[in-house]
PDB file as gemmi writes it, atoms N, CA and C in Angstrom:
CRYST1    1.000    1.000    1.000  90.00  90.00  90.00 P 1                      
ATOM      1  N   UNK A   1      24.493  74.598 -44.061  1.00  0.00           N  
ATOM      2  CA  UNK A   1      25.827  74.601 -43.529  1.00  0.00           C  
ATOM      3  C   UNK A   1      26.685  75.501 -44.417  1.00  0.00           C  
ATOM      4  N   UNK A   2      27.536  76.635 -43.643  1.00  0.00           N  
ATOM      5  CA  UNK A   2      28.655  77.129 -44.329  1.00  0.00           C  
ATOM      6  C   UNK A   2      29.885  76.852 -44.396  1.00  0.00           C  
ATOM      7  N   UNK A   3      30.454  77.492 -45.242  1.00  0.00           N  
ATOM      8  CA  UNK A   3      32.007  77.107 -44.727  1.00  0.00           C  
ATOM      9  C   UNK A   3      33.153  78.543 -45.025  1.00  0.00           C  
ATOM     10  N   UNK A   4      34.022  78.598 -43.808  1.00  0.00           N  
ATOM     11  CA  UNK A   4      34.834  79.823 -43.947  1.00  0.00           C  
ATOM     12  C   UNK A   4      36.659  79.335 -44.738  1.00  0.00           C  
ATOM     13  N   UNK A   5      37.423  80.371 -44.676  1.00  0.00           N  
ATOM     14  CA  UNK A   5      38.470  79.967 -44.808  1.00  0.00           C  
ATOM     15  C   UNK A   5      39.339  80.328 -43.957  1.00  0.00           C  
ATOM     16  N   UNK A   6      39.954  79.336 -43.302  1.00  0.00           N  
ATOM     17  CA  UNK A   6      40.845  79.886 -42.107  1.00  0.00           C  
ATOM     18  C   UNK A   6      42.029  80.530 -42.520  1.00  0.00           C  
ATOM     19  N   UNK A   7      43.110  81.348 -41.553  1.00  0.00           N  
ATOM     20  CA  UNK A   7      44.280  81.247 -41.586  1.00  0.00           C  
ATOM     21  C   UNK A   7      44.916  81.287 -40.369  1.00  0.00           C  
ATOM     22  N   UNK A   8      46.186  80.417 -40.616  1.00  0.00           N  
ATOM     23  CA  UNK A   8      46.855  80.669 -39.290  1.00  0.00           C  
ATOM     24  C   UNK A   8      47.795  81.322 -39.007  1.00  0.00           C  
ATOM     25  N   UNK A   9      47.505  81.987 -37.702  1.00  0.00           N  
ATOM     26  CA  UNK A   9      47.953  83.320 -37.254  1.00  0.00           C  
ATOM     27  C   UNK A   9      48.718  82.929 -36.033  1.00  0.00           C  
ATOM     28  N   UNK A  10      49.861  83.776 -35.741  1.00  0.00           N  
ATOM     29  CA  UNK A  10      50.767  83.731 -34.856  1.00  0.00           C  
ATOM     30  C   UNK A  10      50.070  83.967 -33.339  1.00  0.00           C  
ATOM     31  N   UNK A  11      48.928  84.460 -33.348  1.00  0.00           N  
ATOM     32  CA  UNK A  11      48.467  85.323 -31.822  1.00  0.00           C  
ATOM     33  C   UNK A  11      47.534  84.811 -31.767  1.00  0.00           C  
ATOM     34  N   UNK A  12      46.356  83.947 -32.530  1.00  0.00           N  
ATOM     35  CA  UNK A  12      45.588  83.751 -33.052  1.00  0.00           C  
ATOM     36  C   UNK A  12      45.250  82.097 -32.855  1.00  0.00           C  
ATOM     37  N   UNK A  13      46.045  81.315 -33.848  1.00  0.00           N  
ATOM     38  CA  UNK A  13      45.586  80.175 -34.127  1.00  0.00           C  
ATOM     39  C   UNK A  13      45.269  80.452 -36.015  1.00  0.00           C  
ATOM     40  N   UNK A  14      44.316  79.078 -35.844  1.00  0.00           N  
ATOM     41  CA  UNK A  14      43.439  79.268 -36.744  1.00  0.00           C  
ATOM     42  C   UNK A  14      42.351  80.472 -36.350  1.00  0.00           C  
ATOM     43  N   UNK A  15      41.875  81.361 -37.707  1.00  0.00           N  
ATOM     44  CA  UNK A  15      40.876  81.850 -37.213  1.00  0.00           C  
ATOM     45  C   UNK A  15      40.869  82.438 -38.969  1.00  0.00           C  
ATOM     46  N   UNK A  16      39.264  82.652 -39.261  1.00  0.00           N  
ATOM     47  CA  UNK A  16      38.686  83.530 -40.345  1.00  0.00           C  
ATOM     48  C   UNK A  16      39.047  84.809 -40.498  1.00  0.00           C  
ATOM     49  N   UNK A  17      40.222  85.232 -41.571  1.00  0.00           N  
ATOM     50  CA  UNK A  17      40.571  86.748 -41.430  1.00  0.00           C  
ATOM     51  C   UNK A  17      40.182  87.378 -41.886  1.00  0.00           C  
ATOM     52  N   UNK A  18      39.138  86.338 -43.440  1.00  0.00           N  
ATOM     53  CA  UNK A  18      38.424  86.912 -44.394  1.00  0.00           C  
ATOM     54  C   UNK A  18      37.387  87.480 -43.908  1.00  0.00           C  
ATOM     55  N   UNK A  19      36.930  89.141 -44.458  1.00  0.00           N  
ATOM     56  CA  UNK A  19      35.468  89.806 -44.142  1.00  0.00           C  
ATOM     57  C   UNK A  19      35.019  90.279 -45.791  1.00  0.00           C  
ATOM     58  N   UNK A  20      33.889  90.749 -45.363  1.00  0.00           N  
ATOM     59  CA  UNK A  20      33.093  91.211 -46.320  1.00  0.00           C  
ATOM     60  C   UNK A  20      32.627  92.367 -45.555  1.00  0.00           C  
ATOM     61  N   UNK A  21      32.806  93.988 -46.428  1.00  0.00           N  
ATOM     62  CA  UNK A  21      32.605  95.020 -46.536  1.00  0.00           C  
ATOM     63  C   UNK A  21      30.939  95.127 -46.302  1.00  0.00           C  
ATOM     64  N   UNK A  22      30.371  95.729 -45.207  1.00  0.00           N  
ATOM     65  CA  UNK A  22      28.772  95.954 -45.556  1.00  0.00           C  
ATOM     66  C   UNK A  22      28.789  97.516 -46.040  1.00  0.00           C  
ATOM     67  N   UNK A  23      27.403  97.758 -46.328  1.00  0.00           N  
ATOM     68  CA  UNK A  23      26.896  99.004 -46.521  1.00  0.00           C  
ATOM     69  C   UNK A  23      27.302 100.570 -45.703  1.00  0.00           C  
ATOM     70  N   UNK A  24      26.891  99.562 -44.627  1.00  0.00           N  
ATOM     71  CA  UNK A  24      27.094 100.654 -43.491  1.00  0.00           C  
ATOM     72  C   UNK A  24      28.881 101.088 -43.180  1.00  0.00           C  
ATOM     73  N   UNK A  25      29.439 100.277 -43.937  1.00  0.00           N  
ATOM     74  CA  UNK A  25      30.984 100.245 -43.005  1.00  0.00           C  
ATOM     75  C   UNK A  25      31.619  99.359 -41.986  1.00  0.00           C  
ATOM     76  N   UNK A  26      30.572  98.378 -41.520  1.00  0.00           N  
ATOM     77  CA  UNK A  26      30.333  97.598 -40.874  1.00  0.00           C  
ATOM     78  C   UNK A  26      31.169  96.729 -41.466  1.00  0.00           C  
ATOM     79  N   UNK A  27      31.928  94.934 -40.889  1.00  0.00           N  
ATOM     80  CA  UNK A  27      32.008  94.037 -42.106  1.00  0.00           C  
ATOM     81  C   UNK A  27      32.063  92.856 -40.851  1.00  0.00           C  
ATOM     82  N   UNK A  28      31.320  91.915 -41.771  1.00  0.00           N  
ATOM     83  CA  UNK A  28      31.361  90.542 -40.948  1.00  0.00           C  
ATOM     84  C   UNK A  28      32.472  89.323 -41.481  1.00  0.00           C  
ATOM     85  N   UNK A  29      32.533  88.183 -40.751  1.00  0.00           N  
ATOM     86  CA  UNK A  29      33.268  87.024 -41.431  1.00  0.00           C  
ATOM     87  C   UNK A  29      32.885  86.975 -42.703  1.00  0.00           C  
ATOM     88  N   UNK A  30      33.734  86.478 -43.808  1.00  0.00           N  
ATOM     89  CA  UNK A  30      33.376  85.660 -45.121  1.00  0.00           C  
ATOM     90  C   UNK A  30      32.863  84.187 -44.718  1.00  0.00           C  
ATOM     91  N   UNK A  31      31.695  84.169 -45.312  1.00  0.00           N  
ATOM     92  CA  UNK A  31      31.292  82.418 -45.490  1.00  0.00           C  
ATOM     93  C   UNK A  31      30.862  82.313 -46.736  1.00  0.00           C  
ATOM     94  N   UNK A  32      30.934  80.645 -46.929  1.00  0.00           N  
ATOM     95  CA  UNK A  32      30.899  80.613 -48.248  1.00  0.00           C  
ATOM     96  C   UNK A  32      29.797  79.046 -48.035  1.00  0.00           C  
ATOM     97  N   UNK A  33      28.420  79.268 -49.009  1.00  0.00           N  
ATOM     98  CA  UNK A  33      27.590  78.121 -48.600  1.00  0.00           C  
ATOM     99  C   UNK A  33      27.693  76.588 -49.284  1.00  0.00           C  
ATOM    100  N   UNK A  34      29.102  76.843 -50.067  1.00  0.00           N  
ATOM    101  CA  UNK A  34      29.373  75.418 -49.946  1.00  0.00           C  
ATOM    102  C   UNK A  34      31.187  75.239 -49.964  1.00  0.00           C  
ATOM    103  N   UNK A  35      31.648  73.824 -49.892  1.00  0.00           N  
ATOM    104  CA  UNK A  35      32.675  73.914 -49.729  1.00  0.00           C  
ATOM    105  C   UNK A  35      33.488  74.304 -51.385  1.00  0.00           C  
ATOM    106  N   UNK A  36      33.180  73.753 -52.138  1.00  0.00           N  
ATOM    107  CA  UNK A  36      33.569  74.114 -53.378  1.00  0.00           C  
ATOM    108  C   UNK A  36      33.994  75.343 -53.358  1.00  0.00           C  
ATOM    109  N   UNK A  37      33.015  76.135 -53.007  1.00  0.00           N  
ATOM    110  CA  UNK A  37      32.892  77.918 -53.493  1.00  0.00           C  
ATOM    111  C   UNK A  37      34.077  78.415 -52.550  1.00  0.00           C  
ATOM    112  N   UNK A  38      34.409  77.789 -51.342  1.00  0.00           N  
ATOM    113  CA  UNK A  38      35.559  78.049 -50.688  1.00  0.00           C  
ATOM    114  C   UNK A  38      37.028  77.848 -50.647  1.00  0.00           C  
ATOM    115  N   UNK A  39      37.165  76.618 -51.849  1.00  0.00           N  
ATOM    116  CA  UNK A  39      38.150  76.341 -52.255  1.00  0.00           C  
ATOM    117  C   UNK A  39      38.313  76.743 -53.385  1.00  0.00           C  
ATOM    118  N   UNK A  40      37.173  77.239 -54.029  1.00  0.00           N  
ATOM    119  CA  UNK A  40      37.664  77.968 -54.872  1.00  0.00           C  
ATOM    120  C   UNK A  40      38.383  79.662 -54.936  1.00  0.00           C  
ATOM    121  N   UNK A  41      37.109  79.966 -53.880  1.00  0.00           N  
ATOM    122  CA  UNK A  41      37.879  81.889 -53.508  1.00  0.00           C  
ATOM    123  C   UNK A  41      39.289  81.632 -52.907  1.00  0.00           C  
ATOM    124  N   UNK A  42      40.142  80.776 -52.199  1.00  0.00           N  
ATOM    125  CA  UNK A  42      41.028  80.375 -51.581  1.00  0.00           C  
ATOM    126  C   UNK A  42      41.841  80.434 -53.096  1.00  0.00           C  
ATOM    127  N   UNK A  43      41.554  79.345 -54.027  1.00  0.00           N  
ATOM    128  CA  UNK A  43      42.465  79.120 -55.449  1.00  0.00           C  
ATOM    129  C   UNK A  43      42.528  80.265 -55.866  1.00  0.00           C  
ATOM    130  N   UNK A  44      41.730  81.054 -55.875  1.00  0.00           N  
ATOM    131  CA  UNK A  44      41.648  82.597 -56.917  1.00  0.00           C  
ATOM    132  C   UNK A  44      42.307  83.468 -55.601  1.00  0.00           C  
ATOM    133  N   UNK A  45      42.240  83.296 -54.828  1.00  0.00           N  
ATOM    134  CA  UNK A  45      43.673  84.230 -53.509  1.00  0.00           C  
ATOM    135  C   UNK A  45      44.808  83.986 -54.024  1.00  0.00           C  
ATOM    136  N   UNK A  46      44.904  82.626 -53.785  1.00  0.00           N  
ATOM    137  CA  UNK A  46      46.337  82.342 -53.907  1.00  0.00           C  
ATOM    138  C   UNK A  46      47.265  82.586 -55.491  1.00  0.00           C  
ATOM    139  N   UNK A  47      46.281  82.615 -56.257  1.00  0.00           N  
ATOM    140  CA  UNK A  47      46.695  82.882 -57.771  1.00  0.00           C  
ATOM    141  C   UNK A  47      47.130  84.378 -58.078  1.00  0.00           C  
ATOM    142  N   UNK A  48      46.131  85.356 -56.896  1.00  0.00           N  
ATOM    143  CA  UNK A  48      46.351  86.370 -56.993  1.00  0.00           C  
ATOM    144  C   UNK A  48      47.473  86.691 -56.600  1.00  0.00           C  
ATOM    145  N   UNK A  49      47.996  86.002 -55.627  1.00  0.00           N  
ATOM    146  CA  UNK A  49      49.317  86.179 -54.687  1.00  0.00           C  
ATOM    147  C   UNK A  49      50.728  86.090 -55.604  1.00  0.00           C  
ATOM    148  N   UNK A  50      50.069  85.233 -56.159  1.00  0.00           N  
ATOM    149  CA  UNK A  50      51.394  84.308 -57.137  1.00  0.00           C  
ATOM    150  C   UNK A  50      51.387  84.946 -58.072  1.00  0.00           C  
ATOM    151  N   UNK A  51      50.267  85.676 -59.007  1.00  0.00           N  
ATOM    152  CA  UNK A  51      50.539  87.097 -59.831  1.00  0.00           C  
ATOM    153  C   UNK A  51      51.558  88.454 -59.474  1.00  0.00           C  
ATOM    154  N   UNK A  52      51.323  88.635 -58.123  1.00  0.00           N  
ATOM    155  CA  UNK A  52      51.734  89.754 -57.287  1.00  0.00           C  
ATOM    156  C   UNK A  52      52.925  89.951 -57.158  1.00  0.00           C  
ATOM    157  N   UNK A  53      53.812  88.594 -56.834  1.00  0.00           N  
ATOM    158  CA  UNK A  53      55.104  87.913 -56.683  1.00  0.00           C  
ATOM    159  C   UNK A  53      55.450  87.947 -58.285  1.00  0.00           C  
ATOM    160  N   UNK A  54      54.903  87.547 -59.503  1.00  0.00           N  
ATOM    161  CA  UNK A  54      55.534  87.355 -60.780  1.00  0.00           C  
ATOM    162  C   UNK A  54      55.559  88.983 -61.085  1.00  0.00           C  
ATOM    163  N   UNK A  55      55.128  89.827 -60.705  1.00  0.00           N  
ATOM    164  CA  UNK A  55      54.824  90.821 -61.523  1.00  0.00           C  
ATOM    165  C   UNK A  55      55.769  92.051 -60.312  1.00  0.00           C  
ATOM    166  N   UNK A  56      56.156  91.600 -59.438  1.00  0.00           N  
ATOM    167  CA  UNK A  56      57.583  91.992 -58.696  1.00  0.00           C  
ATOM    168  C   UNK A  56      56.756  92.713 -57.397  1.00  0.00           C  
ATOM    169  N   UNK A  57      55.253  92.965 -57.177  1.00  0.00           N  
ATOM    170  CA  UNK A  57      54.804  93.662 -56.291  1.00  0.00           C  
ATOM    171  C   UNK A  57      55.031  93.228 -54.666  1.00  0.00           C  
ATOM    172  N   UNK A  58      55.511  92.089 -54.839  1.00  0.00           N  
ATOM    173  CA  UNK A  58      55.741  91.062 -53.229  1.00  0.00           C  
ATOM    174  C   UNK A  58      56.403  89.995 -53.022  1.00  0.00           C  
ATOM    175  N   UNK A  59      57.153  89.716 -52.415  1.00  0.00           N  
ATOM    176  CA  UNK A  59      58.736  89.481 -52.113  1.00  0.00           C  
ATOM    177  C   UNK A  59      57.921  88.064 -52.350  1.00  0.00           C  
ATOM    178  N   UNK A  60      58.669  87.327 -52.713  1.00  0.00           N  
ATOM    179  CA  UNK A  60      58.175  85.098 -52.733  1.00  0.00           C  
ATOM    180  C   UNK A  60      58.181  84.810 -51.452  1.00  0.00           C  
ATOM    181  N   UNK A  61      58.574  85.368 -50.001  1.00  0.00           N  
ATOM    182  CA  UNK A  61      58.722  84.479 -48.711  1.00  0.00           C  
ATOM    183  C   UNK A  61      57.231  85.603 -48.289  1.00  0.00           C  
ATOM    184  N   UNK A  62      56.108  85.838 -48.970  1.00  0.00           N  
ATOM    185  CA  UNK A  62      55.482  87.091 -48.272  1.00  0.00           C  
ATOM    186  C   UNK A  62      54.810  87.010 -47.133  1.00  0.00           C  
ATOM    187  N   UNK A  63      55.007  85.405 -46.669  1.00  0.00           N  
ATOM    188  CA  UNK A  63      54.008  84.785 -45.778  1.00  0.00           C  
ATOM    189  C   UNK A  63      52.884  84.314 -46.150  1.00  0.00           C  
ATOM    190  N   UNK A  64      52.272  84.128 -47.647  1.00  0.00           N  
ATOM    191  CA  UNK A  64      51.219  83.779 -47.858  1.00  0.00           C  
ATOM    192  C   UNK A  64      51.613  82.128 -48.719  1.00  0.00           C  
ATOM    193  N   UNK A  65      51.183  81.085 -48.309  1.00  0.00           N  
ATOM    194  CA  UNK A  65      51.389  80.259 -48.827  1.00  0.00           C  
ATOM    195  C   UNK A  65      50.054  79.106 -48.430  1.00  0.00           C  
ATOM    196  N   UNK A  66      49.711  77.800 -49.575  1.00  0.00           N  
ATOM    197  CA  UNK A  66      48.759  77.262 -48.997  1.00  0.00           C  
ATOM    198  C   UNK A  66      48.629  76.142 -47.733  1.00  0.00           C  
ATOM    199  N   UNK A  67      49.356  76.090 -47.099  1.00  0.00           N  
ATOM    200  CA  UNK A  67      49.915  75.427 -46.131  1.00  0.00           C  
ATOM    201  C   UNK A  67      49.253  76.140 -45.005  1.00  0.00           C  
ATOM    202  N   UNK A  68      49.102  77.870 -45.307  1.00  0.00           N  
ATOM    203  CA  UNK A  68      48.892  78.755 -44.287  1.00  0.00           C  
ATOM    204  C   UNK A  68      46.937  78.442 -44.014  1.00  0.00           C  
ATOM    205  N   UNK A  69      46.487  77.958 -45.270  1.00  0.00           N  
ATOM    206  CA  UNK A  69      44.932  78.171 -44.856  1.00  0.00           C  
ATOM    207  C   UNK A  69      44.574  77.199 -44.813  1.00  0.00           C  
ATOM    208  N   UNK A  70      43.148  76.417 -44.168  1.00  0.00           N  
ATOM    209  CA  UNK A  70      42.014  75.630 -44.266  1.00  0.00           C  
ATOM    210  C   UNK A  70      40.858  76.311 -44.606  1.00  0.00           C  
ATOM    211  N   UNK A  71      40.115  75.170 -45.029  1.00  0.00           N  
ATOM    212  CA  UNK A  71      38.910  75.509 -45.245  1.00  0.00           C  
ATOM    213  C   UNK A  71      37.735  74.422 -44.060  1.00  0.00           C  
ATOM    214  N   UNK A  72      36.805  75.306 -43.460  1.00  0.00           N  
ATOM    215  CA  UNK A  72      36.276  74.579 -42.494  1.00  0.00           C  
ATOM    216  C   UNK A  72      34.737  74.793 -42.705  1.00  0.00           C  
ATOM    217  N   UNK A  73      33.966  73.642 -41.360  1.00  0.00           N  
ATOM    218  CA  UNK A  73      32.696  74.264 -41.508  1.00  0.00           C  
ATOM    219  C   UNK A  73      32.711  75.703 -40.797  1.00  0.00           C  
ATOM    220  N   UNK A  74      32.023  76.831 -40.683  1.00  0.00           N  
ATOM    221  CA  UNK A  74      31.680  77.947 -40.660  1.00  0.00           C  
ATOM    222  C   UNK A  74      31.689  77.950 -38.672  1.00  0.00           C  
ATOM    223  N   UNK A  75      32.413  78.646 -38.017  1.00  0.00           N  
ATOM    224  CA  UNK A  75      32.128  78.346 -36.637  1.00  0.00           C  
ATOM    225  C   UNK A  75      33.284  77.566 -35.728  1.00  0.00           C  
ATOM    226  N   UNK A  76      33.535  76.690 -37.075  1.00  0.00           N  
ATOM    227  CA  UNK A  76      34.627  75.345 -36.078  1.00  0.00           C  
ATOM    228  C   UNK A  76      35.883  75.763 -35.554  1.00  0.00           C  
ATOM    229  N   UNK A  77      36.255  75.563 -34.658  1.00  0.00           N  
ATOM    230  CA  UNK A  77      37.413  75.285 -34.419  1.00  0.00           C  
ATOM    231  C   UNK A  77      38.377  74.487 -34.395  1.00  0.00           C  
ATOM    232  N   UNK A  78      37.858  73.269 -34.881  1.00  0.00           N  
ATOM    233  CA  UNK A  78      39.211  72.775 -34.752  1.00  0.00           C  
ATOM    234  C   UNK A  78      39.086  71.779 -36.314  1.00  0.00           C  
ATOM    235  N   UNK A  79      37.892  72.325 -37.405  1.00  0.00           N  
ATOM    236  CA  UNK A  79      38.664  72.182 -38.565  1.00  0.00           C  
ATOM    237  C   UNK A  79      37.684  70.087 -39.333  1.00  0.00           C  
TER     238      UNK A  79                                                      
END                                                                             
């Protein structure tokens, strides 16, 4: 079992915005094969965010907040 990280989107819903870059140029969803590892890349986002904002690169309302994501099984919809 995997697990992705959602976000919610205005047009959208919930949905996985995270990808991963392939070789080719190609890129698929991010999954992550356990939940830990997903709450953790989520903690290390959001830290990054909150660096970004201290260091003046992005306004504090930037739209990114943790309210905005879940973490689910890989597939789900409704969480």
């Amino acid at each position: 079992m995997s697990y992705e990280v959602q976000q919610f989107t205005l047009c959208d819903g919930w949905t996985n915005t995270w990808t991963v870059l392939l070789e080719d140029g190609s890129s698929v969803p991010e999954t992550f094969a356990t939940r830990a590892e997903a709450e953790a890349a989520l903690a290390e986002f959001l830290a990054d965010i909150a660096d970004a904002v201290a260091a003046g690169y992005m306004e504090p309302d930037g739209g990114y907040s943790e309210a905005g994501f879940r973490i689910v099984k890989a597939g789900s919809a409704s969480g």
